[in-house]
C-alpha positions as CSV (number, residue, x, y, z in Angstrom):
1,X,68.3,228.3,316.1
2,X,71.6,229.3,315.1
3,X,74.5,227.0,315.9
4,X,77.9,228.7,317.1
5,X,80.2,229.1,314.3
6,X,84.0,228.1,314.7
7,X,85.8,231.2,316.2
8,X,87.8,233.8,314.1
9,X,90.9,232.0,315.6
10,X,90.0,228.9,314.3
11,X,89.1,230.4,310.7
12,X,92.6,232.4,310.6
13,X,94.5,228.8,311.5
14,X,92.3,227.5,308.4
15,X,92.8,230.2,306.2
16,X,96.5,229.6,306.8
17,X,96.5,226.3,306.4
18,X,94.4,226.0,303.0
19,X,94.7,229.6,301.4
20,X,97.4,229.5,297.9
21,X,99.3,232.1,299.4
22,X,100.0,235.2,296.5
23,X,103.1,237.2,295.6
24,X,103.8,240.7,294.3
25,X,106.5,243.1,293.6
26,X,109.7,242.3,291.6
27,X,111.0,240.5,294.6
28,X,107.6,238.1,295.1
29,X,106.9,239.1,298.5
30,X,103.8,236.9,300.0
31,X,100.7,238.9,300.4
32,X,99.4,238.4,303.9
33,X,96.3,236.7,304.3
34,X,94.3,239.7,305.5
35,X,95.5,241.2,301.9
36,X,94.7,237.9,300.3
37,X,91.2,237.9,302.1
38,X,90.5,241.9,301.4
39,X,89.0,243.0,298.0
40,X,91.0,242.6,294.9
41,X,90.2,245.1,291.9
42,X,93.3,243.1,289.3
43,X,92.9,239.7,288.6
44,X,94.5,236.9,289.8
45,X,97.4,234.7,288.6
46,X,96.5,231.4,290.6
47,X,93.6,230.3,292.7
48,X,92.2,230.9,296.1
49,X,93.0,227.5,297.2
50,X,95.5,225.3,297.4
51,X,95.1,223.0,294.1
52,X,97.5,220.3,292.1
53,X,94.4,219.9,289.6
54,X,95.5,222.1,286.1
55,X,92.1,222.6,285.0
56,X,91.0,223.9,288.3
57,X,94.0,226.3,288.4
58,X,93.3,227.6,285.3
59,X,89.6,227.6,285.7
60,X,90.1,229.6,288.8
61,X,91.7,232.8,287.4
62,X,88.7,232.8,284.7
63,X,86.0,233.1,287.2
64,X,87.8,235.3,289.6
65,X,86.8,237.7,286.8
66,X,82.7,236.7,286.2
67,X,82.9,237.3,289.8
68,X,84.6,240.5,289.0
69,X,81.9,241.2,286.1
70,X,79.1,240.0,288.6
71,X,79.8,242.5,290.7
72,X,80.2,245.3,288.8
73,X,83.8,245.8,289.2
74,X,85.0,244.2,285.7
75,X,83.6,245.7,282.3
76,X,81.8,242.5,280.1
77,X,79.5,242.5,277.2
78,X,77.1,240.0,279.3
79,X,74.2,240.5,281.6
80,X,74.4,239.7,284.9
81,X,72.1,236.5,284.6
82,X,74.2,234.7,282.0
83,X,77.7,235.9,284.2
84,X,76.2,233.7,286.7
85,X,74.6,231.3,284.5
86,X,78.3,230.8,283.5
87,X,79.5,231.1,287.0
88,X,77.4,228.3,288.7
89,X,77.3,226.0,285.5
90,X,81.1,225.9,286.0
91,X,81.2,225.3,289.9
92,X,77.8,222.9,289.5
93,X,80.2,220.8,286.5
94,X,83.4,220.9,288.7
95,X,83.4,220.0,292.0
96,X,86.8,221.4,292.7
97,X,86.2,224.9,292.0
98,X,82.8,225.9,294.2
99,X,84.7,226.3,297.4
100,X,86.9,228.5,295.3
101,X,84.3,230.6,294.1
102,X,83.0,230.9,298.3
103,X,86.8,231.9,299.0
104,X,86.6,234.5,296.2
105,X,83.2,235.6,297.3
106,X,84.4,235.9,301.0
107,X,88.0,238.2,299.4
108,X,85.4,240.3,296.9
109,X,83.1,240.9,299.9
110,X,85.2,241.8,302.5
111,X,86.6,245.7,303.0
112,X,84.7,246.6,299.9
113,X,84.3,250.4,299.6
114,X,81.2,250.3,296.7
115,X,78.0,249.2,298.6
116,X,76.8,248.0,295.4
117,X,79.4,245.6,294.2
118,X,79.5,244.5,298.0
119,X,75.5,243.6,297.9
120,X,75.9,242.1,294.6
121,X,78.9,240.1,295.5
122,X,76.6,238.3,298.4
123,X,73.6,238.1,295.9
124,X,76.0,236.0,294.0
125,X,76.6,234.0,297.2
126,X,72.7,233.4,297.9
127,X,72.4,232.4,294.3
128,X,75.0,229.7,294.1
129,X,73.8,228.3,297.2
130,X,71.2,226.9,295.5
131,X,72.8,224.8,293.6
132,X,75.8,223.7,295.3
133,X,77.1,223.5,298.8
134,X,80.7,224.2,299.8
135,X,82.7,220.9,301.1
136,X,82.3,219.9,304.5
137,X,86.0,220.7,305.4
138,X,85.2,224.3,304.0
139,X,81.7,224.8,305.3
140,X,82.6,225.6,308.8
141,X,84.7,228.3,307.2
142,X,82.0,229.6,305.3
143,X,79.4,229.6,308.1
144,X,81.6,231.4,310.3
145,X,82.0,234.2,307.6
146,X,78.0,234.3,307.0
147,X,77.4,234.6,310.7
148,X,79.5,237.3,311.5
149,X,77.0,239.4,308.9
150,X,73.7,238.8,310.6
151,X,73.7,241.7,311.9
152,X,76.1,244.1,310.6
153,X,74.7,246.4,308.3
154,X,75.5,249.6,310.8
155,X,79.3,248.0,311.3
156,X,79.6,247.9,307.3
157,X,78.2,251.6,306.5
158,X,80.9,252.9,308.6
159,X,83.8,250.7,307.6
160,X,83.0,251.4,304.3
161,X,83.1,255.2,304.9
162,X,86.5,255.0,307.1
163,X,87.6,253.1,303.8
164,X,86.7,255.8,301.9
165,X,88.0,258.4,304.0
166,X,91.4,256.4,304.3
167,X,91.8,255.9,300.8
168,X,91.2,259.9,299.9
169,X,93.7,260.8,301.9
170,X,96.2,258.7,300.4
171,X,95.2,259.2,296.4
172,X,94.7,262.3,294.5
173,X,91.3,263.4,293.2
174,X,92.1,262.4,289.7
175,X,92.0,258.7,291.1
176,X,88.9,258.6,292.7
177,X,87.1,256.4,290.6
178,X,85.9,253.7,292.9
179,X,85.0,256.4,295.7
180,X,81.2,255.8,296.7
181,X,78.5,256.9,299.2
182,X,77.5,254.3,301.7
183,X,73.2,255.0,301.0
184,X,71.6,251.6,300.7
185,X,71.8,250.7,296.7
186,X,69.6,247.4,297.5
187,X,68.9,245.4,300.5
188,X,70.7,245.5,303.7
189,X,73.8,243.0,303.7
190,X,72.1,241.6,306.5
191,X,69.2,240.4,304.6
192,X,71.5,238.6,302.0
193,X,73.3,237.5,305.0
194,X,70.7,235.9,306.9
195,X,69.0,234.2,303.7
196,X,72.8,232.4,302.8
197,X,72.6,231.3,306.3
198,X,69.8,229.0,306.0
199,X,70.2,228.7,302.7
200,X,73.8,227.2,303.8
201,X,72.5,224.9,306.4
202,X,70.0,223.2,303.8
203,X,72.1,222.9,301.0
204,X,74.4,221.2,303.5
205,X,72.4,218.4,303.9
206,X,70.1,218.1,300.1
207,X,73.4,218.7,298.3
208,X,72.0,221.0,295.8
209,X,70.7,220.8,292.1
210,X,70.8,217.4,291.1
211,X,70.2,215.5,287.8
212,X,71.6,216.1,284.1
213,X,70.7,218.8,282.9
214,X,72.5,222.1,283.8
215,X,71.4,224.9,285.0
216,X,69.4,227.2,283.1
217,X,68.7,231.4,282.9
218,X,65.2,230.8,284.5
219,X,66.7,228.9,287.9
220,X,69.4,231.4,288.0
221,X,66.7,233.8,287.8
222,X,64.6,232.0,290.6
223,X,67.2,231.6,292.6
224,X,67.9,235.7,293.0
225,X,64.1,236.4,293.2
226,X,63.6,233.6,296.2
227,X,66.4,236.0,298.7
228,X,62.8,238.6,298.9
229,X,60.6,236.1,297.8
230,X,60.7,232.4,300.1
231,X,59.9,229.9,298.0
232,X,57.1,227.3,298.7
233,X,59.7,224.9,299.4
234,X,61.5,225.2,302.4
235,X,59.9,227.6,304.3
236,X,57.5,227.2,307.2
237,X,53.7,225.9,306.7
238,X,53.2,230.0,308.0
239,X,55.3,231.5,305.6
240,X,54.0,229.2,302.8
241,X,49.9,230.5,304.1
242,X,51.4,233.6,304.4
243,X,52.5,233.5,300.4
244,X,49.4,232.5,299.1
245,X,46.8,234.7,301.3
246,X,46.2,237.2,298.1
247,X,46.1,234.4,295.7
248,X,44.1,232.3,297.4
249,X,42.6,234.0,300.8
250,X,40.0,230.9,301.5
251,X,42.2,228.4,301.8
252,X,43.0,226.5,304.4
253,X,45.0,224.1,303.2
254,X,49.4,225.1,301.3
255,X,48.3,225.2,297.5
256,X,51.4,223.3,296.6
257,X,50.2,220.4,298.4
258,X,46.6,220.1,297.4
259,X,47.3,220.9,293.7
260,X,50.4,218.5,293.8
261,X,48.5,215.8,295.2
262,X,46.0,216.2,292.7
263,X,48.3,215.9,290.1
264,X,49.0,212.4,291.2
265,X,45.8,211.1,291.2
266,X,44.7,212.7,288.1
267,X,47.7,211.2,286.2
268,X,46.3,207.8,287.4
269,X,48.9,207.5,290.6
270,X,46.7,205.2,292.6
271,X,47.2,202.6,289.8
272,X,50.5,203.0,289.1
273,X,53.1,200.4,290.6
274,X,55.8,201.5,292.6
275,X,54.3,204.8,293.3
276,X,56.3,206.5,295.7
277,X,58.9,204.5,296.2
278,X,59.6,204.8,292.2
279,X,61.4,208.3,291.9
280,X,60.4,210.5,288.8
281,X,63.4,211.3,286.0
282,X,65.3,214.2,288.5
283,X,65.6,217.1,285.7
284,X,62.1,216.2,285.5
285,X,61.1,217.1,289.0
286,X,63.6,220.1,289.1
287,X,61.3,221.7,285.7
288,X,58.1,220.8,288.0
289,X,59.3,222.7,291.1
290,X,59.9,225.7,289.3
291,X,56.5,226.3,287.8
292,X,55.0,225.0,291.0
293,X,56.8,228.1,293.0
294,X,55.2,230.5,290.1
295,X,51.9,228.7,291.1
296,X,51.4,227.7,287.8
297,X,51.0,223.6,287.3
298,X,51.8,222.7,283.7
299,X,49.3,220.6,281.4
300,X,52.2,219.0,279.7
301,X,52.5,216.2,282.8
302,X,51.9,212.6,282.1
303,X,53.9,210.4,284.2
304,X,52.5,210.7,288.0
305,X,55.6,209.8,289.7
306,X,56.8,213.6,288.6
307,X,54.8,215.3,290.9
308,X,54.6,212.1,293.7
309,X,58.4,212.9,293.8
310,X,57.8,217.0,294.4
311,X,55.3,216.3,296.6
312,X,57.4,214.1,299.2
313,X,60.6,216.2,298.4
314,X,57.9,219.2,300.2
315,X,57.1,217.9,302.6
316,X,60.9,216.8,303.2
317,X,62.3,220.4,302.7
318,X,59.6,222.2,305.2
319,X,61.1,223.6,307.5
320,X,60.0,222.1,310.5
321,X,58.5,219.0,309.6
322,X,54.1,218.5,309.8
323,X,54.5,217.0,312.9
324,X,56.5,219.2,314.4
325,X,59.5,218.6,316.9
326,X,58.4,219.4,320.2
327,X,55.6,215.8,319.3
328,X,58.3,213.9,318.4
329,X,58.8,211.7,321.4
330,X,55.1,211.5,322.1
331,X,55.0,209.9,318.3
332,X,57.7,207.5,318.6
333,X,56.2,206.3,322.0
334,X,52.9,205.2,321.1
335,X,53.8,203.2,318.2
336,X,51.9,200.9,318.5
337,X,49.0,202.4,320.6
338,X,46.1,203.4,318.1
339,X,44.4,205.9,320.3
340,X,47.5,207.4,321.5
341,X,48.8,207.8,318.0
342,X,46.1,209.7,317.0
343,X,45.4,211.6,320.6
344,X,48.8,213.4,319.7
345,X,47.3,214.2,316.1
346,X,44.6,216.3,318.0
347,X,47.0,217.8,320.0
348,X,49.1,219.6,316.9
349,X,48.4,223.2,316.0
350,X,45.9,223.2,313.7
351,X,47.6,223.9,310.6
352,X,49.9,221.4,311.5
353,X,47.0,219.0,312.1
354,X,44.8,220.0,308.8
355,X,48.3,219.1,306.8
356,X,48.6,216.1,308.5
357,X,45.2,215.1,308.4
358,X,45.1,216.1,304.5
359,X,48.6,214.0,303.9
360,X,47.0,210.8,305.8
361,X,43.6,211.2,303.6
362,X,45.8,210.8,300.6
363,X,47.6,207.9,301.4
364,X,44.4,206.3,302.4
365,X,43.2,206.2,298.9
366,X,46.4,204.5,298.1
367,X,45.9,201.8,300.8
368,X,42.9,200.6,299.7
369,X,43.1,197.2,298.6
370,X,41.8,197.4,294.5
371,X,44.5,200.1,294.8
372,X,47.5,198.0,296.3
373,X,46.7,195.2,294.4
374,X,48.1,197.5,291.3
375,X,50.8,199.9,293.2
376,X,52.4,196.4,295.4
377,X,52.5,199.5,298.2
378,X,50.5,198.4,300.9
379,X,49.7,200.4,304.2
380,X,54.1,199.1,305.5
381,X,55.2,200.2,302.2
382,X,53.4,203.6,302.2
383,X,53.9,203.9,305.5
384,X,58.1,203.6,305.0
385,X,58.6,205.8,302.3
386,X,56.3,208.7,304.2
387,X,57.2,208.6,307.2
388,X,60.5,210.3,306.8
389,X,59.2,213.3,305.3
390,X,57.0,213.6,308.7
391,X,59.0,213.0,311.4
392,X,62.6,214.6,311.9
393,X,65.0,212.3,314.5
394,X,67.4,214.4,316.0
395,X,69.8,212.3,317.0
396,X,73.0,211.4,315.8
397,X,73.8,208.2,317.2
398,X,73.4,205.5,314.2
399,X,71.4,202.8,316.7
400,X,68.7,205.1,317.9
401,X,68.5,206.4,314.4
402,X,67.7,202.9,313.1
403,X,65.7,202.2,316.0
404,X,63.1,205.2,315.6
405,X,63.4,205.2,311.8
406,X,60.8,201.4,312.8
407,X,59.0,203.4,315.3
408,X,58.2,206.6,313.3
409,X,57.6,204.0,309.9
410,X,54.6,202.4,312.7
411,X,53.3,206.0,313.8
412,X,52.1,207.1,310.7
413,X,50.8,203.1,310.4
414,X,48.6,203.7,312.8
415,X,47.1,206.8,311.3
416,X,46.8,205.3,308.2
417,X,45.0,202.7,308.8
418,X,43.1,203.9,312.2
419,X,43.0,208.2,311.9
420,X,39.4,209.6,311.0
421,X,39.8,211.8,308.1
422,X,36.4,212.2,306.1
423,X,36.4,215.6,307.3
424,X,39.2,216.8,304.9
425,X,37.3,215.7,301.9
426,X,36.4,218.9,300.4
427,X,39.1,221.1,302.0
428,X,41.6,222.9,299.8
């Protein structure tokens, strides 16, 4: 469901609170903000964004032209790839500068006459999402300009041609040069559009690419390719079956998770200590998930805490969680009721429950008791660092937070310990 974004009032009284207002002319006459939010083919002399940080000022001015290049409108010697390679490693480095970029992104991408440098301009967007997320006093701002694309690709042909038609009257033909047609060069804005939403709303609450190591040609790469192409993490349990029907048409269980959770135990996982609750080396993890979303698993692994890690991140970033919402309450209210807690197991839709089922299979090997005796994570400790990535409170108040984060911690107790699952063995 899509929230209400903050109203164009409200972004104009931001915009005019935060923007760096410009000058021109001999007589340095401000640009209005419309002009300073409208698309720019110079460069500019000072950022976006109201800044007293040097580097950032001068850092701004530099990638106000990669965005430039990115887009088409700025001759370079690069590829597209490495002019966001360079873009995003600078923004992912520097804090201060990635709601800069989104405020450049927003100028480039608004009354832009070239249909391609306009699609490219929000590819750029989609891709930096995945690595970063704007700040929360900017996000609203952000959100609101996204929303307002959802479902414009009709309003934008034809602003683009009275654009077009504006500007010819006004020039002679011997400066035509940015004149084009409005025909689709790509996908519809919309598309881009509605991808950056959720992609926005995620990235909001993960935080983006985290660990050491900085971003790299093939995640830039990945990053484009998962705007057609959902990736297996993040999406719905549909989507993800979806994906994998001509690679795998028997299945009836995600690939990602079987293979992942076969990874674990293969790598000796059920007699490691701290498994789970240990988290594997981050850049580690990050090098996993991409060759798990190219279904390829590499032979290379050796520490099982790598793919215990991608496996609960998974199941955290699904979109709706394995058990999902609309169960919520009935989980948190029979706690402590074995039957009850797995009656409401049967009543899931049965991808849901095969998932679930699978999941809870798992972590019964690990609660055995030659197991625990090696891993110190008993049924309450397997229990506590799983249930999260199952069950999604909704709340915001802190005390009923704390107080289902117990409840939801005894739920999947109870399954562990009491849910029949010999069925699953076998299933993939």
């Amino acid at each position: 469901t899509l929230r209400k974004p903050i109203s164009q009032s409200s972004m104009a009284d931001w915009a005019s609170k935060n923007l760096n207002m410009h000058t021109q002319g001999i007589f340095r006459r401000r640009i209005s903000i419309s002009n300073m939010l409208s698309w720019n083919g110079s460069s500019i002399k000072k950022p976006m964004l109201i800044t007293s940080n040097r580097t950032i000022k001068k850092e701004a001015c530099e990638m106000f032209k990669l965005v430039q290049s990115y887009m088409g409108d700025r001759q370079t010697r690069m590829d597209r790839n490495h002019v966001a390679l360079v873009t995003v490693t600078k923004c992912w480095s520097m804090q201060g500068l990635r709601d800069e970029l989104y405020i450049q992104l927003i100028r480039q991408t608004t009354d832009n006459m070239c249909y391609r440098s306009l699609a490219w301009g929000w590819e750029l967007m989609a891709i930096s999402l995945a690595f970063f997320s704007p700040s929360p006093k900017f996000q609203s701002y952000l959100e609101g300009y996204i929303y307002r694309h959802l479902d414009s690709d009709e309003k934008i042909a034809q602003h683009i041609k009275e654009l077009v038609d504006l500007k010819n009257k006004k020039i002679t033909k011997s400066r035509k040069k940015r004149k084009q047609n409005t025909e689709d060069e790509g996908l519809p804005i919309s598309t881009y559009a509605k991808y950056c939403y959720r992609k926005l709303q995620k990235v909001a609450v993960t935080g983006g690419k985290k660990g050491l190591r900085k971003p790299t040609v093939e995640e830039i790469m990945h990053a484009r390719n998962a705007i057609l192409t959902p990736s297996l993490f993040g999406s719905s349990l549909e989507e993800i079956m979806l994906r994998q029907q001509d690679m795998y048409p028997g299945n009836k269980l995600p690939w990602v998770q079987t293979q992942l959770s076969q990874q674990v135990l293969a790598l000796g996982g059920e007699q490691t200590e701290g498994i789970f609750r240990i988290p594997g080396d981050i850049d580690e993890v990050n090098a996993l998930k991409l060759q798990v979303d190219q279904w390829k698993i590499p032979n290379s692994l050796s520490d099982p805490n790598i793919p215990a890690s991608l496996l609960k991140l998974w199941y955290r970033e699904l979109e709706e969680p394995v058990i999902p919402q609309q169960f919520y309450k009935e989980c948190i209210s029979n706690y402590e009721n074995p039957d009850a807690a797995v009656a409401v197991v049967q009543l899931l839709p049965e991808l849901n429950r095969l998932v679930l089922c699978y999941l809870i299979h798992f972590l019964q090997i690990f609660a055995q008791p030659s197991n625990v005796g090696r891993t110190k994570m008993d049924v309450n400790n397997l229990a506590m660092v799983m249930a999260p990535n199952c069950l999604r409170c909704q709340s915001d108040d802190p005390r009923v937070i704390f107080e289902n984060t117990r409840k939801e911690m005894s739920f999947l107790r109870m399954l562990i310990v009491h849910l029949d699952t010999s069925f699953i063995k076998g299933l993939v």
